[in-house]
C-alpha positions in Angstrom: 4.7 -2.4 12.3 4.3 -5.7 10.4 0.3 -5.4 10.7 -0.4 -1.8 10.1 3.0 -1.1 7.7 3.2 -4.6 5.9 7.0 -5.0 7.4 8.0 -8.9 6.3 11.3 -9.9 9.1 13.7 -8.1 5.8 12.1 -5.0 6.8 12.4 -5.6 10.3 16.5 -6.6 9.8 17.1 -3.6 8.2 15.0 -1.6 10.9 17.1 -3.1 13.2 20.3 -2.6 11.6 19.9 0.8 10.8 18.8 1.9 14.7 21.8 0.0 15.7 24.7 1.4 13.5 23.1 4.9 13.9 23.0 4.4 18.3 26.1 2.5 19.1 24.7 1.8 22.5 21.3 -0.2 21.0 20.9 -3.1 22.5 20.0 -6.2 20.8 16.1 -7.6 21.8 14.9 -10.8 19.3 13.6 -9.6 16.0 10.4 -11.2 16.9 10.0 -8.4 20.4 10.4 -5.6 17.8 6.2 -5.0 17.2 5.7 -1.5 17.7 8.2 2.1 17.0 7.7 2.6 20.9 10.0 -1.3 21.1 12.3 0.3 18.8 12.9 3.4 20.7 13.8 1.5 23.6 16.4 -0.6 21.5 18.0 2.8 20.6 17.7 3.9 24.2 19.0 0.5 25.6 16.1 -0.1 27.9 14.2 -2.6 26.1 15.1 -6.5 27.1 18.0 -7.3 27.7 20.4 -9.3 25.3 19.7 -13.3 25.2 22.2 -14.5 27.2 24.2 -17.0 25.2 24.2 -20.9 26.3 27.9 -22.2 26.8 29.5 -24.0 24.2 32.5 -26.4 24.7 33.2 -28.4 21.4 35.0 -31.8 21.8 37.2 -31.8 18.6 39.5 -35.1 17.4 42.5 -34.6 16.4 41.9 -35.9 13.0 42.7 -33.6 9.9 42.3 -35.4 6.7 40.5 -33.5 4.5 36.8 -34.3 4.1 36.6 -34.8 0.9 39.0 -38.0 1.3 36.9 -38.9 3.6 33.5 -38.8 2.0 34.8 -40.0 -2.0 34.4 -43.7 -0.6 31.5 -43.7 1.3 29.5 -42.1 -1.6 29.1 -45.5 -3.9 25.7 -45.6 -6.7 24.0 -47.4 -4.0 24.7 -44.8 -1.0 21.6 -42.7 0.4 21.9 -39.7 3.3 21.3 -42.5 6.4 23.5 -44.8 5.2 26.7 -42.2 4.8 25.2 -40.3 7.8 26.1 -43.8 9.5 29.7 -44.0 8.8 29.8 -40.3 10.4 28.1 -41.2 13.4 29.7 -45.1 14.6 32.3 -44.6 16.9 31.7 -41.3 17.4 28.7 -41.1 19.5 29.7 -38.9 22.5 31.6 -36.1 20.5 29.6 -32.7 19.9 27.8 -32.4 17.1 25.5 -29.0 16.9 24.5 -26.1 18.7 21.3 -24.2 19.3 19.6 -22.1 21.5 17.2 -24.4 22.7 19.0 -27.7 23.3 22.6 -26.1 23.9 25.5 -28.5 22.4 24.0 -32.1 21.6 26.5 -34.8 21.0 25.3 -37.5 18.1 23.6 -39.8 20.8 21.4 -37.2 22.2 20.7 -36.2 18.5 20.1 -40.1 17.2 18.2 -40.9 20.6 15.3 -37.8 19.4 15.6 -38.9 15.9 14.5 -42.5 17.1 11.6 -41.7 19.1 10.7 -39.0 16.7 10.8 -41.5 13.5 8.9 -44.1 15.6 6.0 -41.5 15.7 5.8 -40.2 12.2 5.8 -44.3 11.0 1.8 -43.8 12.4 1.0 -40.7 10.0 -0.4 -42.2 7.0 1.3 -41.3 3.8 4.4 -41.8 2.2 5.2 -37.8 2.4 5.3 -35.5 5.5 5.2 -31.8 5.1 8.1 -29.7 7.4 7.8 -26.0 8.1 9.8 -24.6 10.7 13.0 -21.9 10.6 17.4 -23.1 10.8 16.8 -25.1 13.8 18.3 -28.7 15.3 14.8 -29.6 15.2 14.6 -29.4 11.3 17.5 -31.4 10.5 16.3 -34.0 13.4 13.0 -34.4 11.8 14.9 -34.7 8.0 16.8 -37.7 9.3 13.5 -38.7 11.7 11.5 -38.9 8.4 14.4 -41.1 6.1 14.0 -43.4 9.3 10.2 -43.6 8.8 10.5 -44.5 5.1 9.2 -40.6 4.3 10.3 -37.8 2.2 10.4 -34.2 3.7 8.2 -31.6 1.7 10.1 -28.3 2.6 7.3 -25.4 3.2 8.0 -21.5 2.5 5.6 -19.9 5.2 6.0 -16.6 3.3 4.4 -17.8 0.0 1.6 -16.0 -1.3 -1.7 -18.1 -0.2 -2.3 -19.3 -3.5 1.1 -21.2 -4.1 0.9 -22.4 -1.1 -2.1 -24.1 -1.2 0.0 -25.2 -4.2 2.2 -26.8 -2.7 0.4 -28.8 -0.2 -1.6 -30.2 -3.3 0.8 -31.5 -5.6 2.4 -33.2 -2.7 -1.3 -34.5 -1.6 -0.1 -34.3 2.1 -2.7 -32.8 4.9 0.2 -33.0 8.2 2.5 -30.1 8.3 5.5 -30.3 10.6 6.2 -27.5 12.9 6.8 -25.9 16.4 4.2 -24.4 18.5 6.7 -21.6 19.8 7.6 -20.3 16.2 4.0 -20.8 14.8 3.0 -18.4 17.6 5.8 -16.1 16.8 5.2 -15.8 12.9 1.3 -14.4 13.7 0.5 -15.8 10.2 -3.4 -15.9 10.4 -4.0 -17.6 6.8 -2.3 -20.6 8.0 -4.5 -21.7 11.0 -6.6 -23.4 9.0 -4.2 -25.9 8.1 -3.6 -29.1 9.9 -0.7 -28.5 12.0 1.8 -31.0 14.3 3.5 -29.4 16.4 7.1 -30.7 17.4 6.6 -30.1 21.1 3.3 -32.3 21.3 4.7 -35.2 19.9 7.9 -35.0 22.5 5.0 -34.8 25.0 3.1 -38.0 24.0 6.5 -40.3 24.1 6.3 -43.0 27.1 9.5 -44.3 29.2 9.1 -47.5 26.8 9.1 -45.6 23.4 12.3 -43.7 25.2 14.1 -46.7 26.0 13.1 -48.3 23.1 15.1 -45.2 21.1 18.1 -45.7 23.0 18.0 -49.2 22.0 17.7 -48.1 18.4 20.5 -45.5 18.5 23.1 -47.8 20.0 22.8 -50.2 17.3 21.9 -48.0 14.2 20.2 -49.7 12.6 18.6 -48.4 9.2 15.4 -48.9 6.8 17.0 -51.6 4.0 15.0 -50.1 1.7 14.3 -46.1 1.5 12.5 -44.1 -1.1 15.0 -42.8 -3.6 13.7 -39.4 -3.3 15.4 -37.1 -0.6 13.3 -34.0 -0.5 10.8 -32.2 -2.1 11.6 -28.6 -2.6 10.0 -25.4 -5.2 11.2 -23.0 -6.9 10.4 -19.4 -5.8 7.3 -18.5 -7.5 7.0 -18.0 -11.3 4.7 -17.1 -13.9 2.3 -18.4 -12.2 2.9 -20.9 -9.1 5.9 -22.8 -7.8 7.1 -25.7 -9.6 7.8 -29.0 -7.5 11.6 -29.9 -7.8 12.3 -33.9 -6.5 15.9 -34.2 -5.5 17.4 -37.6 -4.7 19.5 -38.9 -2.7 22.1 -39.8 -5.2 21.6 -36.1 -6.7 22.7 -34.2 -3.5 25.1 -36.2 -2.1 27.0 -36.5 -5.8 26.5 -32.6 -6.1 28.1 -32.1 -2.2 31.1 -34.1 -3.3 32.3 -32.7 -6.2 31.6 -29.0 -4.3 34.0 -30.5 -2.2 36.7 -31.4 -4.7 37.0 -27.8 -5.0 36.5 -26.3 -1.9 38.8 -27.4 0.9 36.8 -28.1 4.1 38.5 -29.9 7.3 36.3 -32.6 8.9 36.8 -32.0 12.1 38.2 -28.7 12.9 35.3 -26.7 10.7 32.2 -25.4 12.5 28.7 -24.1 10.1 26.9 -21.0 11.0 23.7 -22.1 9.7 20.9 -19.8 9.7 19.3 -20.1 5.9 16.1 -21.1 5.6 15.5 -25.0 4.9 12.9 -25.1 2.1 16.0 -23.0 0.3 17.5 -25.3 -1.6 21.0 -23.9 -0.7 20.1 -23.9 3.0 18.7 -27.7 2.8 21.3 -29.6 1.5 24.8 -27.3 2.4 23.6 -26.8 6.2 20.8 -29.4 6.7 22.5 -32.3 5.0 26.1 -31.4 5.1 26.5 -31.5 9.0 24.7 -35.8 8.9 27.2 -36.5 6.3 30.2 -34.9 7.1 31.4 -34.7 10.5 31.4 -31.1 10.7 29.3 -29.3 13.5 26.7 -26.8 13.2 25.2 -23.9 14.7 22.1 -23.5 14.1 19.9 -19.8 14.7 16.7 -19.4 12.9 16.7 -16.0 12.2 18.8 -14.9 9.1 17.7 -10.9 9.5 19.0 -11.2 13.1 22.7 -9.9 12.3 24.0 -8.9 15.4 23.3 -12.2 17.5 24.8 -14.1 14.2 27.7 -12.1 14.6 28.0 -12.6 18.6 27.1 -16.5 17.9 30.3 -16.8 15.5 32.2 -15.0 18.2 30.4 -17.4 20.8 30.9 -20.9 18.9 34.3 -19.8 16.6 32.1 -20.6 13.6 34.3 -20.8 10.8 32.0 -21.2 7.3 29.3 -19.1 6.5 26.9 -19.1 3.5 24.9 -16.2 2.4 23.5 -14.1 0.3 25.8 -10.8 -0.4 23.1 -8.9 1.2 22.4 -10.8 4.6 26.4 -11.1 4.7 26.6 -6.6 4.1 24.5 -6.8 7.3 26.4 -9.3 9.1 29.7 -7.2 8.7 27.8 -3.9 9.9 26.3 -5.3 12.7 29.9 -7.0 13.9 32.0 -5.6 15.8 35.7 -6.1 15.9 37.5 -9.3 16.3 33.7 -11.1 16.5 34.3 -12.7 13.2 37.3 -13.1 13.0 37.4 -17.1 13.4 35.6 -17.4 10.0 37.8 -18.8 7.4 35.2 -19.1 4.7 32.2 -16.9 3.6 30.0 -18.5 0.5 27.9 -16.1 -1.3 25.7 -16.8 -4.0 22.4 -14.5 -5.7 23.8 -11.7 -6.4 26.6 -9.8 -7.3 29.3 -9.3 -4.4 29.9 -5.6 -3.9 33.8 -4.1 -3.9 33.6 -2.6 -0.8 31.9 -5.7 1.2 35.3 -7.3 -0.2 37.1 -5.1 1.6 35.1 -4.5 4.6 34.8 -8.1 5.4 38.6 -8.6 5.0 38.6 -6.6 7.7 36.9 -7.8 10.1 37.7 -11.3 9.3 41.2 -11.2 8.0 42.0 -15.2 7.9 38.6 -15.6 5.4 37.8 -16.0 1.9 34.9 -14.5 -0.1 33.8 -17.5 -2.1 31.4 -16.8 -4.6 29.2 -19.9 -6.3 26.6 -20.6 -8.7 23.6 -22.3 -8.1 20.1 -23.4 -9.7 17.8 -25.6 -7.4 17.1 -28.1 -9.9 20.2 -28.9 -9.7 20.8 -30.0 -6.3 22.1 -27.4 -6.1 25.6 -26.2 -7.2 26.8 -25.8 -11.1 29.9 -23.6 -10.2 32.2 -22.8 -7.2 35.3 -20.7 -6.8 38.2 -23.2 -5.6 40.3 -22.8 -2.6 42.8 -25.0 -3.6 45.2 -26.5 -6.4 46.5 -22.8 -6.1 44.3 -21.4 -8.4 43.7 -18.0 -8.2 40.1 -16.3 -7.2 38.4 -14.1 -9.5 35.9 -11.4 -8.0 32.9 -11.5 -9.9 33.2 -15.0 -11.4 32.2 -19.0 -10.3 35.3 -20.3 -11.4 35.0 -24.3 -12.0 31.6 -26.5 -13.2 32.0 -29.0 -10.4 31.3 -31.0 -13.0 33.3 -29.3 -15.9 33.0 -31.8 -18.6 29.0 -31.8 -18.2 28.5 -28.0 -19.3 27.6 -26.6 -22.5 28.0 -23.3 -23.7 25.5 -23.2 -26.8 24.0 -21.1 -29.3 20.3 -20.7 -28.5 19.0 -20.8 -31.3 21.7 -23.0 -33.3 22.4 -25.4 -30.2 26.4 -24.8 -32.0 29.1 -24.6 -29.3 30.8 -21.7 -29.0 34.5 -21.5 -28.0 35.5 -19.2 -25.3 35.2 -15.7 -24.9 31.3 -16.1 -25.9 28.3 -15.4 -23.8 25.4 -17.3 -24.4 23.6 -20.0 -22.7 24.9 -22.5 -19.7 23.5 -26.3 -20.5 24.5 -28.4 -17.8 23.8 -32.7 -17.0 25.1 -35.2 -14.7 24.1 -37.1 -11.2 23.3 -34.0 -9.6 20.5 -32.8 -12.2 16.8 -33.3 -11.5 14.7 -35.7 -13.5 11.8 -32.9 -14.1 9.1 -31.2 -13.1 6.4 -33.3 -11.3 3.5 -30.5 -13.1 2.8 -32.4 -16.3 1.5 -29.8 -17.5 4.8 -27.9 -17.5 7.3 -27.3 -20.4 10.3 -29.5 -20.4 13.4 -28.4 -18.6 15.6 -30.3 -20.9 17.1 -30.3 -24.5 18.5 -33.1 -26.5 21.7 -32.9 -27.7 23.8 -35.5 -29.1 21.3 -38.2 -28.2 21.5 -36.8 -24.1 19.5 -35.0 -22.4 20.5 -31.2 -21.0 18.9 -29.4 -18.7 18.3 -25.9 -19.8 19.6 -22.9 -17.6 18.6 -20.1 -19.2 21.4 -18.4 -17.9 23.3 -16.4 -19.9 27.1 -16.9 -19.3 30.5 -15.3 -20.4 33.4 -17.9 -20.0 37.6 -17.2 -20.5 40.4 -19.5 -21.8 40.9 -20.4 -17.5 36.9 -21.5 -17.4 35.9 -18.2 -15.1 32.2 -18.0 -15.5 30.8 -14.8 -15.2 26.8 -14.6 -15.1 25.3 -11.9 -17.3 21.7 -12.2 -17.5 18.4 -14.5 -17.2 16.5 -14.9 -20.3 13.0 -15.6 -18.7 12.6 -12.5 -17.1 13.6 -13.4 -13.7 15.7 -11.0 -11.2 17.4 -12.4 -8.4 16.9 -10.1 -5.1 18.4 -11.4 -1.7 18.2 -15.6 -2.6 14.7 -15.3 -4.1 14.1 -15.8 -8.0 11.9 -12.9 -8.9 9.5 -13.3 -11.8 8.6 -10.3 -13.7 5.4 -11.7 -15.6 4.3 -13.3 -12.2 4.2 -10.0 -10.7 2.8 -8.0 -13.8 0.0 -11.0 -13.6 -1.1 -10.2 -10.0 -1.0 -6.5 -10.9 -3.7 -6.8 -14.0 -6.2 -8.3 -11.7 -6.9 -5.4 -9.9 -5.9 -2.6 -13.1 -7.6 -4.3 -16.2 -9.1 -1.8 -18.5 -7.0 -3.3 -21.7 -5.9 -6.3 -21.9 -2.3 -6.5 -19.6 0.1 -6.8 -22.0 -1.2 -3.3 -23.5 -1.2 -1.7 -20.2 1.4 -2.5 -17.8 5.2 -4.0 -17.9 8.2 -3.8 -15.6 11.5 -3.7 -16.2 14.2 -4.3 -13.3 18.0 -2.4 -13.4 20.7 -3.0 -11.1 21.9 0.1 -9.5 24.7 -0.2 -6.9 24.3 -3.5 -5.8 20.5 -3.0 -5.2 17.5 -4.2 -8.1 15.2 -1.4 -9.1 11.8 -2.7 -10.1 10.0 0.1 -12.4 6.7 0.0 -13.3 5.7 1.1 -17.1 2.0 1.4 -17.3 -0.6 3.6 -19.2 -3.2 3.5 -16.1 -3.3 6.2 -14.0 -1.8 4.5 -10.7 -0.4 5.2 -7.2 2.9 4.1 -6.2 1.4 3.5 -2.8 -1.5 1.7 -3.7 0.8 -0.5 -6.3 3.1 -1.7 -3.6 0.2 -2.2 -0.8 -1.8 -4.4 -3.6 1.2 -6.6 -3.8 1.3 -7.1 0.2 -2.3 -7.9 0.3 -1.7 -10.3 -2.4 0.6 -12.3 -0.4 3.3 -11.3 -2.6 7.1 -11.4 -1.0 7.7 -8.3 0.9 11.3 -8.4 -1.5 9.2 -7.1 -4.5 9.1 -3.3 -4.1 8.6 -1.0 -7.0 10.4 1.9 -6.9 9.2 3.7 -9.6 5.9 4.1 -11.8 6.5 5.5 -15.6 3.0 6.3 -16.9 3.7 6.2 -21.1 0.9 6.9 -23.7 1.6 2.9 -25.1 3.5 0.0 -24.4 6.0 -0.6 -27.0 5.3 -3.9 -28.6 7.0 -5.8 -30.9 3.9 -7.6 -33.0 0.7 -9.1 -31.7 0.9 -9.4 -27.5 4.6 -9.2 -27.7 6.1 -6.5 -25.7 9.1 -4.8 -26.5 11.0 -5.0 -23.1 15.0 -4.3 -25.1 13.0 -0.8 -26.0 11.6 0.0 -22.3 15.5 -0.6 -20.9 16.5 1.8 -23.2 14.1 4.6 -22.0 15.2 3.8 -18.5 18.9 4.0 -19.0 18.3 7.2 -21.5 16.3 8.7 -18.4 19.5 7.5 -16.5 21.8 9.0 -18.5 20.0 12.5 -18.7 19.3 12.5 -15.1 23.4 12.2 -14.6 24.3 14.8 -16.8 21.2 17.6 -14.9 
């Protein structure tokens, strides 16, 4: 299915999700065991393998409940980087339980310092001051984060599922030729463009560690000792692709861990009593520094499972672990909730969602299922390490649906005129400027326009959000003025997709031929294709998946129009094509 029918692992989930709800007794094989409809069938039939049998869990929790918050405000001074607050989380505390996976069971903070150690000591022999990682929501990942701050490296976060001209992209802005990963989920992904890159693989290097080098690490994690001096950059992540390739975001050190604690301030989180699901990808700027840097930092544990399609065995590893925060995407959260059944999430006390618009009835159906738990909804822009905006849990303010409630960082957000740069009161929707610790200090292409405005003699960093906000500060989101659309986590640009298209139908010049225009209809983003080239749906969406394009762009509808309405020279006139879709709408409703 994902050779001969282009299915990415979304497809797959939703496969999966849809035999299951329709056969209640479908079993529950790995995603990756699903190749062929004849593997499906069994599922339905539940004769196919039989459901991964669960490793035990047995948390060792102190009783310590100061909030964590209170906790971390000190330890986060100017000077403070990840290792040196990941310290103060770890001294003392060496034999209490700190994550959960699959593969290594529960580890306690020894047996995750003593890998880090011998790990670190390795990667100090790769040349370079930057070391590519590509590997899935895995112990592993975080281990080689922390390994890499021990070597004096950054991390360079990879997206496997980039088209193969960004990522080639990628690899040389960062001018780094080792990538990071395992041999067991290289095998699994089937991804023949990448072979020809120089991969590491995390099992090889365990495999090449002597009884010295492994005493020597035990040595090492006893005393904790740390670098004195450590690059100031924390990780290198990029934006989903855009007009043309993904830009190259730096993050620091300071940047995220100022970001994490003022998210804090207005989320209350329990240090010790909390356990993260954590299943978002890593080069995802959410997934990297909530549930990749959060758990070093904080004193939290984490379970880790790399598949974030896989609903059902997130649901039964909740159930398993008594996971009680979750972060996701309204989407990947919808399929969480169908797949569970009852009382198997009922441990959460926290779901973050972010990306898209929450639907009413997931509202409901997750309160539920999980009826101690709170649909948090937050706003976030990887530039800025990430989070602008979070809905509180506490100082008894009350949750708006729909809405991020507080800038975590209220005084260092703008509401301006465009055009005017004027600040408009409240009740106003235009543009969200935003600065402070947590922003970025720009693009590392050159080439690339400025992120930032000055105002007042500071610099801003430009959203290009469009935002309502109330007398209470309850931001609501309406639109992106570049063209993007948001589907699942990914940023979605328009005009990079329209620019893949005209390569292969070019009679005129693009602009004059094709545009597309996306509408939200019930939760779900329609893409529609307005062209004056006689094309194929079909062929449309099967150019895209040879192009390496994400499997997330689909268009659902082709509009063929005797011209593109244009504004003046090259400009198209995209307010005039939204019109003739929701006039189409509107005539289609009243039929």
């Amino acid at each position: 299915m994902v050779l001969d029918c282009f299915f990415d692992s979304l497809d797959m989930a939703e496969l999966k999700s849809a035999v299951q709800s329709a056969f209640k007794n479908a079993s529950n094989p790995p995603l990756l065991d699903l190749k062929t409809v004849w593997d499906v069938a069994l599922m339905a039939m539940w004769q196919s393998i039989a459901d991964e049998e669960l490793k035990p869990c047995n948390w060792n929790f102190p009783n310590d409940k100061n909030w964590l918050y209170n906790r971390l405000k000190p330890l986060i001074t100017k000077d403070a980087n990840i290792l040196s607050v990941m310290k103060d989380s770890f001294n003392n505390r060496l034999e209490e339980s700190f994550c959960y996976d699959q593969i290594f069971w529960v580890q306690t903070k020894k047996d995750f310092l003593i890998k880090a150690y011998l790990v670190s000591n390795l990667l100090k022999k790769i040349p370079g001051d930057k070391i590519a990682v590509m590997l899935p929501s895995l112990s592993i990942t975080s281990l080689l984060v922390v390994a890499c701050y021990m070597a004096n490296k950054v991390p360079v976060m990879l997206n496997r599922t980039q088209s193969e001209e960004a990522f080639k992209h990628c690899l040389k802005t960062q001018n780094v030729e080792v990538i990071l990963t395992s041999k067991s989920f290289f095998k699994q992904i089937q991804t023949p463009r990448l072979k020809k890159y120089n991969m590491t693989f995390f099992e090889d290097l365990l495999a090449k560690i002597s009884i010295f080098q492994k005493l020597r690490a035990v040595i090492q994690a006893k005393r904790f000792n740390i670098p004195k001096k450590i690059s100031d950059t924390a990780v290198v992540l990029f934006t989903s692709w855009s007009e043309a390739l993904p830009k190259t975001v730096e993050l620091t050190h300071q940047n995220l861990l100022q970001d994490i604690i003022w998210a804090l301030w207005n989320v209350s989180l329990a240090n010790y009593q909390d356990v993260e699901i954590v299943y978002l990808p890593p080069f995802h700027s959410f997934g990297f520094v909530l549930w990749t840097i959060l758990p070093l930092v904080s004193w939290m544990r984490a379970v880790f499972t790399p598949d974030p399609n896989d609903s059902k065995s997130i649901a039964n590893l909740i159930l398993h672990t008594k996971s009680t925060i979750l972060a996701s995407t309204p989407t990947f959260l919808k399929w969480i909730v169908q797949a569970a059944k009852e009382n198997q999430i009922n441990s959460l006390r926290i779901a973050i969602v972010w990306a898209e618009k929450c639907q009413k009835d997931l509202f409901t159906k997750f309160s539920r299922l999980a009826p101690n738990a709170s649909i948090i909804e937050w706003y976030w822009i990887t530039e800025c390490s990430p989070i602008i905006s979070v809905n509180p849990l506490k100082r008894n303010a009350k949750i708006k649906r729909w809405t991020a409630w507080l800038p975590i960082l209220w005084e260092k957000v703008k509401i301006l005129n465009i055009d005017t740069l004027e600040e408009l009161p409240a009740k106003k929707e235009w543009m969200i400027y935003v600065r402070g610790t947590n922003i970025f200090a720009g693009y590392l292409e050159k080439w690339l326009e400025s992120p930032f405005v000055e105002i007042d003699w500071e610099q801003w960093y430009k959203t290009w959000d469009l935002w309502f906000i109330d007398n209470e500060w309850y931001l609501t989101i309406s639109w992106r003025l570049k063209r993007f659309v948001k589907i699942a986590w990914e940023m979605i640009s328009l005009p990079a997709i329209e620019t893949t298209l005209a390569k292969k139908w070019n009679s005129k010049t693009w602009e004059e031929c094709l545009s597309i225009e996306a509408e939200e209809q019930d939760g779900d983003v329609k893409l529609t294709l307005f062209t004056t080239e006689n094309i194929w749906l079909h062929d449309v969406n099967a150019y895209l998946r040879e192009q390496w394009i994400s499997n997330l762009v689909h268009i659902d509808e082709i509009r063929q129009v005797y011209e593109i309405p244009m504004l003046g020279t090259w400009k198209i006139d995209h307010v005039q094509l939204q019109k003739i879709m929701r006039w189409e709408q509107i005539k289609s409703k009243k039929k």
